[in-house]
Each structure stands twice: as C-alpha cells, then as structure tokens.
DOLOTOR-32158 format. One record per residue (C-alpha): residue number from 0; residue in three letters; x, y negated, z negated. Coordinates in steps of 0.05 Angstrom, whole numbers, plus 5000, padded with zeros to 4 digits. Example, Ala and Ser with C-alpha at 12.3 -4.5 7.8 and 13.67 -1.06 7.14 Angstrom:
! residues 2
+-----+-----+------+------+------+
!   n ! res !   xx !   yy !   zz !
+-----+-----+------+------+------+
!   0 ! ALA ! 5246 ! 5090 ! 4844 !
!   1 ! SER ! 5273 ! 5021 ! 4857 !
+-----+-----+------+------+------+
This chain:
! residues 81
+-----+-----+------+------+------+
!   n ! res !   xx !   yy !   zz !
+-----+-----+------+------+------+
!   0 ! UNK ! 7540 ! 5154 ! 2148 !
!   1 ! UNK ! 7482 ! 5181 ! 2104 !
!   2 ! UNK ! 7446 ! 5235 ! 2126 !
!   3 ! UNK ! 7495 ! 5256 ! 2174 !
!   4 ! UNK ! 7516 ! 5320 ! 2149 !
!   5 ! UNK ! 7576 ! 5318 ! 2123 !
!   6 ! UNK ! 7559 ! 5345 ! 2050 !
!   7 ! UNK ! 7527 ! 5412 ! 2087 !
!   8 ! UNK ! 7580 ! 5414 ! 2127 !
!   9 ! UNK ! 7638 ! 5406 ! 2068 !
!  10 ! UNK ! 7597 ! 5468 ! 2035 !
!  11 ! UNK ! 7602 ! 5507 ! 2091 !
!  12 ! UNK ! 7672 ! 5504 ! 2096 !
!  13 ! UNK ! 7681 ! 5521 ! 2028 !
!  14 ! UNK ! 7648 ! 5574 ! 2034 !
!  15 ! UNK ! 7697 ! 5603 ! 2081 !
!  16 ! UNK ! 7754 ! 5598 ! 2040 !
!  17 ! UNK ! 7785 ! 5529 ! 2062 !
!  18 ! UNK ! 7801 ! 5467 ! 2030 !
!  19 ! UNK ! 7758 ! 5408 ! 2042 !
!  20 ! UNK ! 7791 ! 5342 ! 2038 !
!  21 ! UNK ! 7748 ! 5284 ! 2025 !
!  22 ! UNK ! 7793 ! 5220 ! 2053 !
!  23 ! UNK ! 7762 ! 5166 ! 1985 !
!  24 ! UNK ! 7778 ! 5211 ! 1928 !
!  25 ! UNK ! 7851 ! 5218 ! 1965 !
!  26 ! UNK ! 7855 ! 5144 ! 1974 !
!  27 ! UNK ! 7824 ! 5130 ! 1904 !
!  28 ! UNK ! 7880 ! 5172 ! 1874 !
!  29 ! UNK ! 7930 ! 5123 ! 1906 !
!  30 ! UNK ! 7896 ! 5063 ! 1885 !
!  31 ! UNK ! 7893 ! 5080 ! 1807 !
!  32 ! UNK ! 7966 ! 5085 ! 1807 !
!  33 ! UNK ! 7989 ! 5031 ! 1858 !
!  34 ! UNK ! 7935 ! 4981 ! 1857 !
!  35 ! UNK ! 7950 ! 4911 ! 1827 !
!  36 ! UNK ! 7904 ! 4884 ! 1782 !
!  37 ! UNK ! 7837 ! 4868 ! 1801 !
!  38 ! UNK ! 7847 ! 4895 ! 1870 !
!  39 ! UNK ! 7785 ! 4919 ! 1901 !
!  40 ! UNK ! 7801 ! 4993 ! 1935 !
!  41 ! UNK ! 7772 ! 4957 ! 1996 !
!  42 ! UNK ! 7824 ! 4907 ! 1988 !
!  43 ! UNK ! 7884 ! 4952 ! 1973 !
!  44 ! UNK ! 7867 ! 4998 ! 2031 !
!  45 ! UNK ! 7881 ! 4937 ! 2080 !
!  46 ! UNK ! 7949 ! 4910 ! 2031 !
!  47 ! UNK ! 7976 ! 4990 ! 2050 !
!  48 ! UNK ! 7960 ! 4982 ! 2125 !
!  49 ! UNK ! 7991 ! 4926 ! 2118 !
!  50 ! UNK ! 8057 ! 4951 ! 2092 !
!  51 ! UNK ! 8064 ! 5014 ! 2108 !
!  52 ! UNK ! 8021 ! 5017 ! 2172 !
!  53 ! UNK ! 7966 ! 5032 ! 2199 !
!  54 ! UNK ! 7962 ! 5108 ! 2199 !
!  55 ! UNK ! 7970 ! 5098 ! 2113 !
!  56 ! UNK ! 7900 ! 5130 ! 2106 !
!  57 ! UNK ! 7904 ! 5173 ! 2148 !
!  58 ! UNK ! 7979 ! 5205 ! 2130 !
!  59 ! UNK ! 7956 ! 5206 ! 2058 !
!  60 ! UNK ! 7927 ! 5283 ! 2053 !
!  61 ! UNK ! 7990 ! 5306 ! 2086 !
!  62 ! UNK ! 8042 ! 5272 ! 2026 !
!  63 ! UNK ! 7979 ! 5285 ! 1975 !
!  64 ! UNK ! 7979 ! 5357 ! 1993 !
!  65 ! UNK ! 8034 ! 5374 ! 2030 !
!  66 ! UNK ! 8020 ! 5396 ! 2095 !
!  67 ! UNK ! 8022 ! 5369 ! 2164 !
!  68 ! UNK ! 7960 ! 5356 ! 2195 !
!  69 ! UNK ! 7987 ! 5369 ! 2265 !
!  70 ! UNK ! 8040 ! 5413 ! 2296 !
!  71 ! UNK ! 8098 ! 5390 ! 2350 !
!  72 ! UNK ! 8046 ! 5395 ! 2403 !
!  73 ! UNK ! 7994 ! 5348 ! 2365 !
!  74 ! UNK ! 7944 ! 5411 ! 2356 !
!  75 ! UNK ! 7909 ! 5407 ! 2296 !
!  76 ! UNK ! 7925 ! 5463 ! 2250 !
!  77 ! UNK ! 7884 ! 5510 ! 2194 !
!  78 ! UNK ! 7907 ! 5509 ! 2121 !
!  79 ! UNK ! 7876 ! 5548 ! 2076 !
!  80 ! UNK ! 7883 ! 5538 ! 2006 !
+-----+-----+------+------+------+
C-alpha cells in the first residue's frame, strides 16, 4: 500500500546490516526467464500457482537466495547478508 511505510522501513533495516528482500524484483527475475511470450507478470504469477502451488511466491527468496525462511519449529529466522 502507498504510504505505508515500507520504503522507511526497508532503509532501516539496511541500515543494520541485513538484507532486504523486496518479493516483485524476486518474482520479476523469474518471469524474464520463464515467462511465455506476452505474458503479463500478473498473469504468470497465477500460471506458477498454478503449477507449482500456491506457496510459489512465497518459496521464491528461499531457492533465489538460498536460505530457509523458517526453522523445524516454523520460527522465523535472521539472515544477514
């Protein structure tokens, strides 16, 4: 949402020495190489749901990155980079 925050917030946590994340340039990475042509991102973000379920947004820091975003007891972890 605009205006919420989230840019201050990102900064912030630079600042502090970790790595912010932001979830469109992850998923527009994806989309230039997979997308089919003329596929709207909009568009290929529902085909990968689709296919590969519908946590494929949301797993796609982890293989982008390589880290898991939650430990055996579902606790959200820190990674620094």
């Amino acid at each position: 949402m605009p205006g919420s925050g989230k840019d201050t917030l990102s900064q912030a946590i630079k600042e502090r020495g970790y790595k912010v994340i932001v979830m469109s340039e992850v998923l527009k990475e994806r989309y230039a190489k997979e997308a089919l042509p003329g596929e709207r991102l909009m568009d290929f973000a529902f085909r990968m749901r689709r296919e590969r379920g519908r946590g494929f947004v949301a797993e796609l820091p982890r293989e982008a990155y390589g880290f898991r975003l939650q430990n055996e007891e579902g606790k959200g972890q820190r990674v620094r980079r």
